[in-house]
TORGUGU-558672 format. One record per residue (C-alpha): residue in three letters; residue number from 1; x, y negated, z negated. Coordinates in nm, 4 decimals. Example, Ala and Ser with C-alpha at 12.3 -4.5 7.8 and 13.67 -1.06 7.14 Angstrom:
2
 type seq       c1       c2       c3
  ala   1   1.2300   0.4500  -0.7800
  ser   2   1.3670   0.1060  -0.7140
# end
This chain:
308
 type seq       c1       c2       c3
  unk   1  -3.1838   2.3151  -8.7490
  unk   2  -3.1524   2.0175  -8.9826
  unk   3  -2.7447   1.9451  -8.8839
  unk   4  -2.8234   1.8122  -8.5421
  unk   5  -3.0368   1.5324  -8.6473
  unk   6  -2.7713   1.4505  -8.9228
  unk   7  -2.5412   1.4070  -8.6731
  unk   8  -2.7235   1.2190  -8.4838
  unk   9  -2.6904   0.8818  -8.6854
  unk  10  -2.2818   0.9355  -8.6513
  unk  11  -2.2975   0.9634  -8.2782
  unk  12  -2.4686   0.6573  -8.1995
  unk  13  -2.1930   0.4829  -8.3659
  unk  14  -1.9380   0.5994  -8.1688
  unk  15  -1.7935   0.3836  -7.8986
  unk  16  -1.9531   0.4143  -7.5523
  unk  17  -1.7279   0.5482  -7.3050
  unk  18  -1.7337   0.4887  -6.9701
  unk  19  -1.7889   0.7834  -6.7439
  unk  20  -1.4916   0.8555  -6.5531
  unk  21  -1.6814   1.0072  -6.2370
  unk  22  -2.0405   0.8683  -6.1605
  unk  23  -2.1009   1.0446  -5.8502
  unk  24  -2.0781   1.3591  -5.9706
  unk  25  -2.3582   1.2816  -6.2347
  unk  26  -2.5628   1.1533  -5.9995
  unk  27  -2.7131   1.3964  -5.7380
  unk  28  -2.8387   1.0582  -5.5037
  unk  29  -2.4915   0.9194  -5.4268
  unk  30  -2.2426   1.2496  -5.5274
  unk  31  -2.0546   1.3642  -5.1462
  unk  32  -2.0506   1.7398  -5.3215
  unk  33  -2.3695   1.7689  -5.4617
  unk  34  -2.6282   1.5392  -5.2303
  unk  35  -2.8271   1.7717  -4.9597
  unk  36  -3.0733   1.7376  -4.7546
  unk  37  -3.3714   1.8198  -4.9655
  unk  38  -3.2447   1.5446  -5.2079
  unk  39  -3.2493   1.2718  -4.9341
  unk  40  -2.9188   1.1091  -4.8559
  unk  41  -2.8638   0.7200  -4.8910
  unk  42  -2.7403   0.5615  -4.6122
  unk  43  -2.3217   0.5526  -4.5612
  unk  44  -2.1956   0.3018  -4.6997
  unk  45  -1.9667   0.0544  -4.5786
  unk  46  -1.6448   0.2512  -4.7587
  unk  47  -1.7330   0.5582  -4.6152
  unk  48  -1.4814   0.7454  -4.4127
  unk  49  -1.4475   0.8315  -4.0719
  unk  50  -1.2829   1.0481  -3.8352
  unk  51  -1.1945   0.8738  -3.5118
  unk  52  -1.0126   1.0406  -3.2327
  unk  53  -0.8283   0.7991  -3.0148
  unk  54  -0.6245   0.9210  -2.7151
  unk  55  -0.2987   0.7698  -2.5418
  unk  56  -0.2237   0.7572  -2.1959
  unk  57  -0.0323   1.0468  -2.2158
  unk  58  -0.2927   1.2165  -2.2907
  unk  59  -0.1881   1.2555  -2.6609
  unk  60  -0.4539   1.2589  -2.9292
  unk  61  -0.4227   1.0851  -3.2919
  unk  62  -0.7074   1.1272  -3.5420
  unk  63  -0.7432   0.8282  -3.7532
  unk  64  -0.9706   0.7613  -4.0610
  unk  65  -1.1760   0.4550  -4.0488
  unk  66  -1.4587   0.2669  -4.2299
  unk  67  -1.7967   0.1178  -4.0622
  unk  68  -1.6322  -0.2185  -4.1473
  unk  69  -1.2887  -0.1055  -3.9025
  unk  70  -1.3198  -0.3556  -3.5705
  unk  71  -1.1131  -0.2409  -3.2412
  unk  72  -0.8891  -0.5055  -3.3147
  unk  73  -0.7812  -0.3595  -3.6724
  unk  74  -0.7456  -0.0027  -3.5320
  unk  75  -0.5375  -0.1437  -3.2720
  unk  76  -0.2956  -0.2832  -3.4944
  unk  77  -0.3002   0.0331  -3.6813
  unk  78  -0.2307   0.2397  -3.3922
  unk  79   0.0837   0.0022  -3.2960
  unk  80   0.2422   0.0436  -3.5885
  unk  81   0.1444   0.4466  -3.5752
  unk  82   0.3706   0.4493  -3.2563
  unk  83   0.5912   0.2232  -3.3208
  unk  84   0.4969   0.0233  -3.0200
  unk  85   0.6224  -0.3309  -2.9470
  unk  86   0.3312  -0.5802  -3.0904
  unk  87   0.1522  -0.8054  -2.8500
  unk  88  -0.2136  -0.9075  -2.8126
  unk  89  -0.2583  -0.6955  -2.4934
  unk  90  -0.3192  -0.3657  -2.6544
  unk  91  -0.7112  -0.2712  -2.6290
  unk  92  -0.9119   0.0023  -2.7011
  unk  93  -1.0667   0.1571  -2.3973
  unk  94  -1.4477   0.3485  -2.4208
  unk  95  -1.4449   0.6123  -2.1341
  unk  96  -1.7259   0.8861  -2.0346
  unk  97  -1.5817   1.1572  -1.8603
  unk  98  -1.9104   1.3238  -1.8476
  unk  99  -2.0519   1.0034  -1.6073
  unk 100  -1.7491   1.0751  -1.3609
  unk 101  -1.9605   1.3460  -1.1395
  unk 102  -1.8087   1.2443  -0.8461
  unk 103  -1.9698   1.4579  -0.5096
  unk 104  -1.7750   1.6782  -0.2982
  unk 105  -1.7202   1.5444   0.0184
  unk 106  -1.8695   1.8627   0.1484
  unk 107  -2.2106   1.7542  -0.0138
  unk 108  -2.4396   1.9272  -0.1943
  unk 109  -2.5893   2.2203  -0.0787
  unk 110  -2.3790   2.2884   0.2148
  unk 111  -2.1126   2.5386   0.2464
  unk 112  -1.7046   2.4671   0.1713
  unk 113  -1.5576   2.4329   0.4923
  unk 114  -1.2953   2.7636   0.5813
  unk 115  -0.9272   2.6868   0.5183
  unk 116  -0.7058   2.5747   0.2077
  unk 117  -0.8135   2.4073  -0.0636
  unk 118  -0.8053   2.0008  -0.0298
  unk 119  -0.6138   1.8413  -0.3510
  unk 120  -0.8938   1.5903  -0.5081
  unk 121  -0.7599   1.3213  -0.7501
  unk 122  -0.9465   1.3435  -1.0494
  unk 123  -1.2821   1.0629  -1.0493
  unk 124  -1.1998   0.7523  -1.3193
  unk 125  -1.5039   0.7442  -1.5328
  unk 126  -1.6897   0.4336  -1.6037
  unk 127  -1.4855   0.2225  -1.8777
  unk 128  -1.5071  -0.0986  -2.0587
  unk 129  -1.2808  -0.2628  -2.3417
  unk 130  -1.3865  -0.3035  -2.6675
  unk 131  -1.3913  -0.6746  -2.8324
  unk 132  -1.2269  -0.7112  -3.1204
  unk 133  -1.5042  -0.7551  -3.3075
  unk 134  -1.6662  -0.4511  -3.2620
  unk 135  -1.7204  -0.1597  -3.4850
  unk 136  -1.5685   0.1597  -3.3667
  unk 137  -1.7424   0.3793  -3.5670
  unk 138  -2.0518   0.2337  -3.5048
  unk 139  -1.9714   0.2761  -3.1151
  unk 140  -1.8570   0.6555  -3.1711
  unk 141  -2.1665   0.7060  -3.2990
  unk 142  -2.3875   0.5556  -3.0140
  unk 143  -2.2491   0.8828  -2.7944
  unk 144  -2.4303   1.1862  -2.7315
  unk 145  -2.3166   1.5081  -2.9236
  unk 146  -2.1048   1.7061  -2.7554
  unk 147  -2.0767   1.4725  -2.4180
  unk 148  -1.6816   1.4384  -2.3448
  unk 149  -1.6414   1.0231  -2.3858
  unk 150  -1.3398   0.9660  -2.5506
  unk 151  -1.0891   0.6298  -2.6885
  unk 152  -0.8076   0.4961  -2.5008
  unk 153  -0.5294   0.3066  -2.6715
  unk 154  -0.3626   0.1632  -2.3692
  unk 155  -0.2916  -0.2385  -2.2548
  unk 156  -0.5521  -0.4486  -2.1010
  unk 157  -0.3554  -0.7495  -1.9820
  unk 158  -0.7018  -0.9233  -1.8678
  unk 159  -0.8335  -0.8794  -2.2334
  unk 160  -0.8385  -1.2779  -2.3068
  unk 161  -0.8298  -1.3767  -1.9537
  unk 162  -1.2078  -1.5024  -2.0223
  unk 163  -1.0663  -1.7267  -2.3034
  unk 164  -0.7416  -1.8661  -2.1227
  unk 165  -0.8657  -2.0118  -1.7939
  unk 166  -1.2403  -1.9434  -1.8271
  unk 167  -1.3357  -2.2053  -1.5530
  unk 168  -1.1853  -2.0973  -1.2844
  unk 169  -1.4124  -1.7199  -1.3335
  unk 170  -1.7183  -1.9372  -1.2329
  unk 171  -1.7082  -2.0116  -0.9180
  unk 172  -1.9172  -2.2782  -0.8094
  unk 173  -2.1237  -2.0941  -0.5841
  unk 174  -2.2460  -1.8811  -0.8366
  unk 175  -2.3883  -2.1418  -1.0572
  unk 176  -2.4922  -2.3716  -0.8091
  unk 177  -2.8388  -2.4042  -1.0032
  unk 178  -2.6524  -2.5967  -1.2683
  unk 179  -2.4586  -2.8125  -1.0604
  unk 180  -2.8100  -2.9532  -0.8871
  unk 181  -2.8725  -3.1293  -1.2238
  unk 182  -2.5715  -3.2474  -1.2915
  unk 183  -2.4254  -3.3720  -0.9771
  unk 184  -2.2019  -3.6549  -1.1333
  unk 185  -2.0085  -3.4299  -1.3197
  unk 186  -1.7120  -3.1640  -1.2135
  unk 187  -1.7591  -2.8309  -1.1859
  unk 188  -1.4807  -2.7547  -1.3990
  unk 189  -1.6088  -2.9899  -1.6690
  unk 190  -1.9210  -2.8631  -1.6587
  unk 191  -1.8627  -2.5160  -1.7150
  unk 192  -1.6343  -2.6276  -1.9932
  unk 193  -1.9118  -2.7899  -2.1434
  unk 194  -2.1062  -2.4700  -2.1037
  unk 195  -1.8394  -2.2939  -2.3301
  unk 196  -1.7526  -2.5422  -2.5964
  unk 197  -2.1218  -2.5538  -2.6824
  unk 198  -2.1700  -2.1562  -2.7365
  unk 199  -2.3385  -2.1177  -2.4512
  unk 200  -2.3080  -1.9613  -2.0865
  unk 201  -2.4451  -2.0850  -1.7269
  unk 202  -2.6881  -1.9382  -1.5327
  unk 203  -2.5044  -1.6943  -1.3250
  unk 204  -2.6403  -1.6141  -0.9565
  unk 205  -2.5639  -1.4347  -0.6630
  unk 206  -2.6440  -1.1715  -0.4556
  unk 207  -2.5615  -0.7894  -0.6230
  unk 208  -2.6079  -0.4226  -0.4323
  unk 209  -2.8702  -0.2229  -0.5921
  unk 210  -2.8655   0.1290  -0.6260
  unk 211  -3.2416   0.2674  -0.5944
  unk 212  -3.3506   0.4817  -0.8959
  unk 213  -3.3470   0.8532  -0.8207
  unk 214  -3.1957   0.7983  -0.4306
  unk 215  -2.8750   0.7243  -0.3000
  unk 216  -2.9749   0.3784  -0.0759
  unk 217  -2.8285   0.0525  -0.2052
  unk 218  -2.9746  -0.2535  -0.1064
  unk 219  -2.8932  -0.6356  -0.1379
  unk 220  -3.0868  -0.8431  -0.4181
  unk 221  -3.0054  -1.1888  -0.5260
  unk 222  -2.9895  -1.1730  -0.9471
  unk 223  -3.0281  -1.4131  -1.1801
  unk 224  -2.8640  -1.3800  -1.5614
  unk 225  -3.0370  -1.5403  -1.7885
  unk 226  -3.0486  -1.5586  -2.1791
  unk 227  -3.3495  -1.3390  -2.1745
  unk 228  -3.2008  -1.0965  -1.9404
  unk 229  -3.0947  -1.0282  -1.5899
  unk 230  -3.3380  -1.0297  -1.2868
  unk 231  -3.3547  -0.9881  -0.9500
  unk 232  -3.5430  -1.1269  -0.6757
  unk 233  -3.8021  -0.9635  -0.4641
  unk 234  -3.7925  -1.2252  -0.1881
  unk 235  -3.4753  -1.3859  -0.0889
  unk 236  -3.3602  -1.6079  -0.3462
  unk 237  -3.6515  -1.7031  -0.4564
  unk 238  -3.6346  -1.8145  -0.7822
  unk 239  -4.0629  -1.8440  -0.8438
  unk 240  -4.1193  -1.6093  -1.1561
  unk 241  -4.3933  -1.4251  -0.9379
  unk 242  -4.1088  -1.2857  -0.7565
  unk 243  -3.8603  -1.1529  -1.0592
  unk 244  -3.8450  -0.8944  -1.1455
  unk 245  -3.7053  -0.7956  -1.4873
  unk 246  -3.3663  -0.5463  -1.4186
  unk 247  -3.1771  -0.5111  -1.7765
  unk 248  -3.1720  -0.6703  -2.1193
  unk 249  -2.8152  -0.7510  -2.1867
  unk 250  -2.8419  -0.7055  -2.5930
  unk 251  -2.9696  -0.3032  -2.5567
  unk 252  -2.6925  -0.2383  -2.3325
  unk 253  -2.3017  -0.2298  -2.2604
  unk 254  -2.1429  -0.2886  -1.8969
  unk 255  -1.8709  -0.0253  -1.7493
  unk 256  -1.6282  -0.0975  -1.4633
  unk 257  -1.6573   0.1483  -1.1971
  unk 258  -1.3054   0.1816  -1.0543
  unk 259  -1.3960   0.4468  -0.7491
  unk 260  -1.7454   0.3661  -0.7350
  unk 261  -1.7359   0.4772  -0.3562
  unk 262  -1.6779   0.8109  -0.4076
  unk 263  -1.8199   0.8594  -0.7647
  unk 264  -2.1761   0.7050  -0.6019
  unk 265  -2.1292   0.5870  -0.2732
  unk 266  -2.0989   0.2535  -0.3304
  unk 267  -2.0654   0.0185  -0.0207
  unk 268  -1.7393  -0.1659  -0.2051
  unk 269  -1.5033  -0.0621  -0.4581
  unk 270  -1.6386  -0.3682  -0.6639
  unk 271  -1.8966  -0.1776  -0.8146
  unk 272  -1.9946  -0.2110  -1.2228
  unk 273  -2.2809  -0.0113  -1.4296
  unk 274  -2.5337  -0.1111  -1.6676
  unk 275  -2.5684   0.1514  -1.9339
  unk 276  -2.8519   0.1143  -2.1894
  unk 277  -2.7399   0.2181  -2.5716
  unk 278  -3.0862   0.4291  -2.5406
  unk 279  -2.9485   0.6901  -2.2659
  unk 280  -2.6756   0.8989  -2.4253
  unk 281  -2.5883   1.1416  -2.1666
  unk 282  -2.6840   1.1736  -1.7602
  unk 283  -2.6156   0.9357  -1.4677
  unk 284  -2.9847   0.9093  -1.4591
  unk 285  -3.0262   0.6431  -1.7031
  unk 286  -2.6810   0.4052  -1.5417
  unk 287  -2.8017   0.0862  -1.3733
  unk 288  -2.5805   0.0962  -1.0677
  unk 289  -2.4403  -0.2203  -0.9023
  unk 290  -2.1987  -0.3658  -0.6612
  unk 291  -2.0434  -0.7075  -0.5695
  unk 292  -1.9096  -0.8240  -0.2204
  unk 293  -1.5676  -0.9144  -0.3581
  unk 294  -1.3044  -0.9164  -0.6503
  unk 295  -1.4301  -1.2430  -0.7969
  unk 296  -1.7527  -1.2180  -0.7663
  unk 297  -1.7322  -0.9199  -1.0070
  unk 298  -1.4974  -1.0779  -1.2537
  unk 299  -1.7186  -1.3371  -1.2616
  unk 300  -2.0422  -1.1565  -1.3505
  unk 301  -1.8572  -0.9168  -1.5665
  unk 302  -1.7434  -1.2141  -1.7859
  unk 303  -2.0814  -1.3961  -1.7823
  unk 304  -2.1923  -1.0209  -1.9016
  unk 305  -1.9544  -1.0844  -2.2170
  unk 306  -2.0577  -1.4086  -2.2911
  unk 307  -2.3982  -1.2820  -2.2937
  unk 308  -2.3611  -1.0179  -2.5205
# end
């Protein structure tokens, strides 16, 4: 009983030496011994994760990435993966196949017409591109479990269009409001000046509106503002007793809808959704809209950007 507490002198002069594996000493932050009941810490930045990205042959690769990994870096990654010729067009695409219910042009509820089979191309889900400067884990982990959305690694030749001739996406028309205050200079300068200052101009025009819970669109003139994007109850009326509040820009992400007439009956194939990062799964929760034309929708969907 006595030889311990000899000894115990002689071990305190021994050199301290470092221990070699900390995490398995310490239940808090070990990956093999931390559970539930203990409480996990939050993942830290290192961490690693599995993301699944698919090509557009339909091939999937399974990468490992870090909360810190932006689109941009696993982009690069994947290049060199395939051994694909570099070039600043390649883009990581977010898809939902789950939001692609597309109806049957039979309808709901009545009966298949007799005779063969009609061949159906498959409905596009809603997509967007990823900046570069987003997280992809962080965006993985925004979707609901189990709901079929999915990675593309394919090229986006618009990707920088926004950044390489950015005036000519505004057209005047659509930020007339601007223009009343500043009618000695260009249009062109003055959306330049927008830009170079970090900001974005009031963006305008009139938008179809899909009615919540019903399949009727009807024509509202919107306004996108830095607080969020309204829409007028009475023409284009602009009197603050007649917005009404539609989406806030910063909770949300915005998909192109590339057969929006027969995914939802949209009356152009311009059409564009509004999803909220609160609704995971079901159409319910997508803010449907439309625009007249080709430019108008390029020009609210990179407004929508410079936004966000």
């Amino acid at each position: 009983s006595r030889q311990p507490a000899q000894e115990e002198p002689r071990a305190s002069s021994l050199p301290s030496i470092p221990n070699p594996f900390p995490e398995l000493c310490s239940p808090s932050n070990s990956p093999i011994l931390s559970s539930p009941a203990l409480g996990q810490a939050p993942p830290r930045e290192g961490t690693s994760h599995v993301v699944k990205v698919f090509g557009e042959d339909g091939a999937c690769r399974s990468l490992e990435a870090s909360a810190a990994t932006t689109a941009r870096q696993l982009c690069e990654t994947l290049v060199r993966r395939t051994r694909a010729l570099h070039d600043h067009s390649w883009a990581l695409v977010e898809l939902h196949q789950h939001l692609a219910l597309g109806e049957q042009p039979w309808g709901h509820g009545r009966a298949r017409p007799a005779g063969p089979p009609t061949l159906l191309t498959p409905p596009v889900p809603p997509e967007r591109c990823l900046e570069d400067h987003e997280s992809v884990v962080e965006v993985q982990s925004s979707w609901a479990p189990g709901a079929d959305s999915r990675f593309v690694f394919r090229k986006n030749f618009a990707k920088y269009e926004l950044f390489k001739s950015n005036t000519s996406l505004f057209p005047e028309v659509m930020v007339s409001s601007c223009l009343e205050a500043n009618k000695s200079m260009a249009h062109s300068e003055l959306i330049q000046n927008f830009l170079n200052s970090g900001s974005c101009p009031e963006v305008q025009g009139f938008l179809q509106l899909r009615e919540a819970g019903r399949k009727v669109w009807k024509r509202f003139h919107f306004s996108l503002r830095r607080s969020g994007l309204y829409y007028s109850t009475k023409g284009t009326s602009k009197d603050p007793r007649h917005l009404q509040y539609f989406a806030d820009l910063t909770e949300s992400n915005i998909y192109y809808v590339t057969q929006g007439k027969k995914l939802y009956g949209t009356p152009t194939e311009f059409g564009f959704c509004i999803k909220p990062h609160k609704v995971r799964s079901g159409v319910k929760g997508l803010k449907l809209l439309c625009s007249e034309d080709e430019q108008s929708r390029s020009c609210w969907m990179a407004a929508f950007r410079l936004f966000k």
